[in-house]
PDB file as gemmi writes it, atoms N, CA and C in Angstrom:
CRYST1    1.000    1.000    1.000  90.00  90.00  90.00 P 1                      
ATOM      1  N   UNK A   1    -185.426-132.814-108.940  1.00  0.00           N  
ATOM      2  CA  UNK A   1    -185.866-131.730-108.084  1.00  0.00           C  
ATOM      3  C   UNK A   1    -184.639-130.894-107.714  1.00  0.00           C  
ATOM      4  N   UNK A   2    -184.851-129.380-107.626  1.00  0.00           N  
ATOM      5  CA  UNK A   2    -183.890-128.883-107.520  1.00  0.00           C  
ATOM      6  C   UNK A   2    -183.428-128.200-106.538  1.00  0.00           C  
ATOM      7  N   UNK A   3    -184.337-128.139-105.345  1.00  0.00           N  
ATOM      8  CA  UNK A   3    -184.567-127.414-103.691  1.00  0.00           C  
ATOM      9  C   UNK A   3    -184.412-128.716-102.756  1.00  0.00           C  
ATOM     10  N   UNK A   4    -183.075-128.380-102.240  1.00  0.00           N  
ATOM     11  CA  UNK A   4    -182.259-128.996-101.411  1.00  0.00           C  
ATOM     12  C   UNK A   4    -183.324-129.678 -99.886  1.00  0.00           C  
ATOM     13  N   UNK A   5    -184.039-128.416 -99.547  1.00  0.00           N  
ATOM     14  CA  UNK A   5    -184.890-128.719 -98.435  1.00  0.00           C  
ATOM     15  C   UNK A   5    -186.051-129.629 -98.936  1.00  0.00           C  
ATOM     16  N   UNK A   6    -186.727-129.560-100.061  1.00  0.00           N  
ATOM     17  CA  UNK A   6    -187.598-130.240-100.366  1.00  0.00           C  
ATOM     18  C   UNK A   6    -187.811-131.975-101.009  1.00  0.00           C  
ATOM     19  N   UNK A   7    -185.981-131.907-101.225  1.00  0.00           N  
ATOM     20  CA  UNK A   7    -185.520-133.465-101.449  1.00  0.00           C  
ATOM     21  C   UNK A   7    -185.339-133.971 -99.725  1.00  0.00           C  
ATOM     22  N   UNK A   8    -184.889-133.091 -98.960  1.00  0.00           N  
ATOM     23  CA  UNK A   8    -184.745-133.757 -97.599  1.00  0.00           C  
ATOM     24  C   UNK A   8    -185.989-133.819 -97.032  1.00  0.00           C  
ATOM     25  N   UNK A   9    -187.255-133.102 -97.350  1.00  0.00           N  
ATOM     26  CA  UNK A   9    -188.281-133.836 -96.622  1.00  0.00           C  
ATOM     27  C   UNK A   9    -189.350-134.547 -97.528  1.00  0.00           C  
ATOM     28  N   UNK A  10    -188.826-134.565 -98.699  1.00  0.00           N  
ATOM     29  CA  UNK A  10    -189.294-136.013 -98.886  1.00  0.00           C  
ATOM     30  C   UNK A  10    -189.121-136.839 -99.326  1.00  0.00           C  
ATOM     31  N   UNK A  11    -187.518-137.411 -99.527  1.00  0.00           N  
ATOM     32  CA  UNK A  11    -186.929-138.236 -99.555  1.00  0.00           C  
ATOM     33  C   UNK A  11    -185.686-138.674 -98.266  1.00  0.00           C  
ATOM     34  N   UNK A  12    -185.760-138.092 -97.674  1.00  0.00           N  
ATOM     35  CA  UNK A  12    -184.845-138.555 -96.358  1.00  0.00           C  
ATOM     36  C   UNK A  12    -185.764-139.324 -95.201  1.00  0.00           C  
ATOM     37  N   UNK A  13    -184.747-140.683 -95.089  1.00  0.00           N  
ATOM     38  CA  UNK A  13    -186.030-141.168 -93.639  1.00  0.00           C  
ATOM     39  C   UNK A  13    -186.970-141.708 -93.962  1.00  0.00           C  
ATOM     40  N   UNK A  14    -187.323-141.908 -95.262  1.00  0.00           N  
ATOM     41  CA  UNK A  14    -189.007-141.969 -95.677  1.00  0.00           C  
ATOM     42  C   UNK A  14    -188.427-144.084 -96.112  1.00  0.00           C  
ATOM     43  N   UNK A  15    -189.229-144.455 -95.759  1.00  0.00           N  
ATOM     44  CA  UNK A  15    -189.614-145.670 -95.740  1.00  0.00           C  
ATOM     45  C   UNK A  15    -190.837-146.708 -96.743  1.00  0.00           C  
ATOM     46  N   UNK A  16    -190.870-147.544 -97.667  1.00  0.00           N  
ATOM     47  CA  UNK A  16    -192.306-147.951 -98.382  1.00  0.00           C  
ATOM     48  C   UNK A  16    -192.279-148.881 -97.614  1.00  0.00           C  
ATOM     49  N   UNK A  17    -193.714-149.761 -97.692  1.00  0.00           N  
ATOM     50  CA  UNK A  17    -193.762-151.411 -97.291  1.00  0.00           C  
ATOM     51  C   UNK A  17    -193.727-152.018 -98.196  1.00  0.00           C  
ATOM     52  N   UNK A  18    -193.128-153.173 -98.766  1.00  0.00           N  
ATOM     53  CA  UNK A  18    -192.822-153.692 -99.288  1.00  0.00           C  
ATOM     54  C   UNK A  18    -194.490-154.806 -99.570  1.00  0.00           C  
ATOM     55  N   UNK A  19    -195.074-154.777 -98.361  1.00  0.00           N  
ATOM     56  CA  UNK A  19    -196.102-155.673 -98.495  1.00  0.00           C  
ATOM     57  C   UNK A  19    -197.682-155.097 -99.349  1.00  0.00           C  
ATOM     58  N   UNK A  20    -197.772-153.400 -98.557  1.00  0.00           N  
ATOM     59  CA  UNK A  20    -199.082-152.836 -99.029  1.00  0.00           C  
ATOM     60  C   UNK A  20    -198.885-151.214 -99.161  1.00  0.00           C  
ATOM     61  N   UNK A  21    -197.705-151.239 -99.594  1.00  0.00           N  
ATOM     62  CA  UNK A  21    -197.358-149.698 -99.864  1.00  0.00           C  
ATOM     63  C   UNK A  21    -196.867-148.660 -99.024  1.00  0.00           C  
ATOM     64  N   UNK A  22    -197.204-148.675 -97.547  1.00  0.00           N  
ATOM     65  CA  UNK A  22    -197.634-147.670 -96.551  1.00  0.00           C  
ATOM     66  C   UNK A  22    -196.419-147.250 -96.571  1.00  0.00           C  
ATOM     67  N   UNK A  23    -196.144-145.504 -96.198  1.00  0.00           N  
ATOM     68  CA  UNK A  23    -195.038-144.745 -96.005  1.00  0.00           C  
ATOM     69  C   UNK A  23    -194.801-144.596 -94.294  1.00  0.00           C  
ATOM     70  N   UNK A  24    -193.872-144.694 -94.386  1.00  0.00           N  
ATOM     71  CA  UNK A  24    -193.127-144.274 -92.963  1.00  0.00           C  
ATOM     72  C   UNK A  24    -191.840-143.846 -92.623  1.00  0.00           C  
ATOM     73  N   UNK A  25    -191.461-143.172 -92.004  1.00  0.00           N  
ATOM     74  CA  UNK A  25    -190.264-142.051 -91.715  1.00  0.00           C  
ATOM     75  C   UNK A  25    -189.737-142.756 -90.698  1.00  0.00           C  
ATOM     76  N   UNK A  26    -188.749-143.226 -90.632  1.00  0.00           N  
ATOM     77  CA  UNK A  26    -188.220-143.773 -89.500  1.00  0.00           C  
ATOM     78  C   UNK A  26    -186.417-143.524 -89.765  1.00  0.00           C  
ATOM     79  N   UNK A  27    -186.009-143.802 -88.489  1.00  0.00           N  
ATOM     80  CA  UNK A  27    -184.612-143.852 -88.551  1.00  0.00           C  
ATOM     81  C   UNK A  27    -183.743-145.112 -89.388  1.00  0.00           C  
ATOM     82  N   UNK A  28    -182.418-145.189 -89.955  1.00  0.00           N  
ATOM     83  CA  UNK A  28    -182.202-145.981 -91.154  1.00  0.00           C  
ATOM     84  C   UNK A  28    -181.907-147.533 -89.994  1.00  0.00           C  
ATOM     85  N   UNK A  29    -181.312-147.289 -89.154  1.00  0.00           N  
ATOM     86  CA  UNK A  29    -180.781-148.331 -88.189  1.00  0.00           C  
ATOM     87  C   UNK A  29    -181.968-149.043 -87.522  1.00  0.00           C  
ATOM     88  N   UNK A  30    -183.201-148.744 -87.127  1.00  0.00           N  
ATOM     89  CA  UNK A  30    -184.183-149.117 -86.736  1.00  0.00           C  
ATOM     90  C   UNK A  30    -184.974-149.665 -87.608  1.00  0.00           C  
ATOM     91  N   UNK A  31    -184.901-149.110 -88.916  1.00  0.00           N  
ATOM     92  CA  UNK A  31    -185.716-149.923 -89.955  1.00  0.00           C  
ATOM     93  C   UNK A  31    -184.916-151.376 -90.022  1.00  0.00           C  
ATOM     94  N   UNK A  32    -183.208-151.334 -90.168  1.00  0.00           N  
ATOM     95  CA  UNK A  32    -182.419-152.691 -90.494  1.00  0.00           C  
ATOM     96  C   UNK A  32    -182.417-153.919 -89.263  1.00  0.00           C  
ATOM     97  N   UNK A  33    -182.623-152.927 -88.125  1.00  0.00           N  
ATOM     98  CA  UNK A  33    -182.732-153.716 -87.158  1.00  0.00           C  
ATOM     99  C   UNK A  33    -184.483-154.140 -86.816  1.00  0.00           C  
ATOM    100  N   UNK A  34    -185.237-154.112 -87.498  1.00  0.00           N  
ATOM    101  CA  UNK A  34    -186.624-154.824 -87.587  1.00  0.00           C  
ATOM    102  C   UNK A  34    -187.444-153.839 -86.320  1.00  0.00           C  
ATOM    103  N   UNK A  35    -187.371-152.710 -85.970  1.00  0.00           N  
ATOM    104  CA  UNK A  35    -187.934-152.556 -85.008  1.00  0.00           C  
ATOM    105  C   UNK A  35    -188.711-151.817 -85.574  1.00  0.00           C  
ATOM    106  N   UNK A  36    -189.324-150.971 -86.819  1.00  0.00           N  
ATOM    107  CA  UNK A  36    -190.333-150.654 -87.133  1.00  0.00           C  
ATOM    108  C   UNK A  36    -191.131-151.450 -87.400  1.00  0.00           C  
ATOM    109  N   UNK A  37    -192.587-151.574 -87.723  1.00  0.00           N  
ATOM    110  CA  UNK A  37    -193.652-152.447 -87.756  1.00  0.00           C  
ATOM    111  C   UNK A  37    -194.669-151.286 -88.605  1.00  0.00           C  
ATOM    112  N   UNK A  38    -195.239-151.493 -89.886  1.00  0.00           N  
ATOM    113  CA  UNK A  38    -195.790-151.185 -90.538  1.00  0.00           C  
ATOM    114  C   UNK A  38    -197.447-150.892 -89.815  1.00  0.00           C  
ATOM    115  N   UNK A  39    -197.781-149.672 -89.972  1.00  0.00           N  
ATOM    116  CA  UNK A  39    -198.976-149.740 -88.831  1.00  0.00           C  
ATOM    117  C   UNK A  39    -200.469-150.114 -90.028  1.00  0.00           C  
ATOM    118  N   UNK A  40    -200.158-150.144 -91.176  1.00  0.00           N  
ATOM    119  CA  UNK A  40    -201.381-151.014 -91.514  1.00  0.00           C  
ATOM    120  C   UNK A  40    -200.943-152.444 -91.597  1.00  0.00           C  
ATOM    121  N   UNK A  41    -200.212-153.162 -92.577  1.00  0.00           N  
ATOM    122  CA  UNK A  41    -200.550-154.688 -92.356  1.00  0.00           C  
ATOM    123  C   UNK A  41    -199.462-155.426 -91.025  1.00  0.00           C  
ATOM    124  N   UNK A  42    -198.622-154.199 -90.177  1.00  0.00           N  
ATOM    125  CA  UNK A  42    -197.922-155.269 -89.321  1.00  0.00           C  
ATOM    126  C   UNK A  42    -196.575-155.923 -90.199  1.00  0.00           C  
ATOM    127  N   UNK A  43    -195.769-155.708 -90.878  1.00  0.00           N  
ATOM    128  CA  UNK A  43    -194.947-156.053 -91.773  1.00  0.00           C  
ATOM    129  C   UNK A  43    -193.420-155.416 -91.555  1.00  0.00           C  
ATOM    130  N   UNK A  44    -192.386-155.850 -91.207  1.00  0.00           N  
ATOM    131  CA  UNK A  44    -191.113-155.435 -90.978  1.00  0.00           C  
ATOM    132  C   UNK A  44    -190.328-155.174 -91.943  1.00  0.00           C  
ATOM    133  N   UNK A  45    -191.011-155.228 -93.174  1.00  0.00           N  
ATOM    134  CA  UNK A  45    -190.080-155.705 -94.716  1.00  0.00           C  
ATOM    135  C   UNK A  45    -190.304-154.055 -95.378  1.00  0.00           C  
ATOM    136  N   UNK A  46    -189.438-153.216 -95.371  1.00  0.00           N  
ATOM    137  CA  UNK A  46    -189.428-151.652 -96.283  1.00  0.00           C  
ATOM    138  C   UNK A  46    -187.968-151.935 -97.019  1.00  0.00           C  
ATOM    139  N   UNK A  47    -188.649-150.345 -97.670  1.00  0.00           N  
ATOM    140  CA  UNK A  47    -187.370-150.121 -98.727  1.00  0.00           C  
ATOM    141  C   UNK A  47    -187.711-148.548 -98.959  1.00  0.00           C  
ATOM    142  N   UNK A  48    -186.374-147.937 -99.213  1.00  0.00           N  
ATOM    143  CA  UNK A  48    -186.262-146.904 -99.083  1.00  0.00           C  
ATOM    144  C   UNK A  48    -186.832-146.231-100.361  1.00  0.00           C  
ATOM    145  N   UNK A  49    -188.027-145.087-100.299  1.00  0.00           N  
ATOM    146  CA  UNK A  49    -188.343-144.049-101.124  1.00  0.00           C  
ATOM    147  C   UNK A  49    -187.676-143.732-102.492  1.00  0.00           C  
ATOM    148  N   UNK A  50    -187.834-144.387-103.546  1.00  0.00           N  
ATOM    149  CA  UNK A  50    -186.952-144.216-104.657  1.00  0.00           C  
ATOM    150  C   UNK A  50    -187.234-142.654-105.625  1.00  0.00           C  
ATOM    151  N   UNK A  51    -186.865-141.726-105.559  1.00  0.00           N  
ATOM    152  CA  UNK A  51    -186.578-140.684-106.675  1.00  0.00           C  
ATOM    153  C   UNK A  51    -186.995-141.240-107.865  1.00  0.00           C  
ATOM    154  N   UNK A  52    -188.681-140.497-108.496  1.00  0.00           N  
ATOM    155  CA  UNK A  52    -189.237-140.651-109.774  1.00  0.00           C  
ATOM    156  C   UNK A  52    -188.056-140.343-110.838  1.00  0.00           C  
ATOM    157  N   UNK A  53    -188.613-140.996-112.034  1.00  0.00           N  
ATOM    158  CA  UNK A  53    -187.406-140.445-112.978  1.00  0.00           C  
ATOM    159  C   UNK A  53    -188.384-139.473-114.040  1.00  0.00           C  
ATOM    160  N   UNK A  54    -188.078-138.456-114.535  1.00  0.00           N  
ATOM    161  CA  UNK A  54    -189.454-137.866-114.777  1.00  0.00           C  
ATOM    162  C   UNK A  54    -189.383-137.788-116.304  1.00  0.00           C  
ATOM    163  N   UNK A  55    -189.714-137.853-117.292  1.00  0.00           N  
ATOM    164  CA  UNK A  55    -189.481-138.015-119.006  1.00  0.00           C  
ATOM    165  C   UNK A  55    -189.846-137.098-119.032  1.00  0.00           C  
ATOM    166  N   UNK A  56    -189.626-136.093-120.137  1.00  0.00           N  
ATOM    167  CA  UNK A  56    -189.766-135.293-120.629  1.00  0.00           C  
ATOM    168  C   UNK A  56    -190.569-135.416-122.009  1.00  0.00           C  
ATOM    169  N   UNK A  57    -192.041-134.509-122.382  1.00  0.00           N  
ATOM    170  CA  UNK A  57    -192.386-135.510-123.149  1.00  0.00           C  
ATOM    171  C   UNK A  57    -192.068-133.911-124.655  1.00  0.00           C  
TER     172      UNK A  57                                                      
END                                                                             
């Protein structure tokens, strides 16, 4: 992607669950320190939004 603003909102902050998918935006220190909580299954376990890799066909 090549628009600077459009990689920062949607890849900055952005959060997966590790358990059932769900996205969430949270701060990076609050995610490490367990204080987010996944609001569908309740789950403390994310990982950060990974950048598709896109093939060219």
């Amino acid at each position: 992607m090549k628009i600077p603003e459009a990689e920062v909102r949607l890849f900055n902050r952005v959060f997966i669950c590790r358990k059932c998918k769900a996205k969430v935006r949270a701060s990076t220190p609050r995610i490490k320190a367990k204080l987010i909580v996944c609001p569908k299954c309740k789950s403390r376990n994310f990982r950060p939004k990974v950048k598709e890799k896109r093939i060219a066909k």
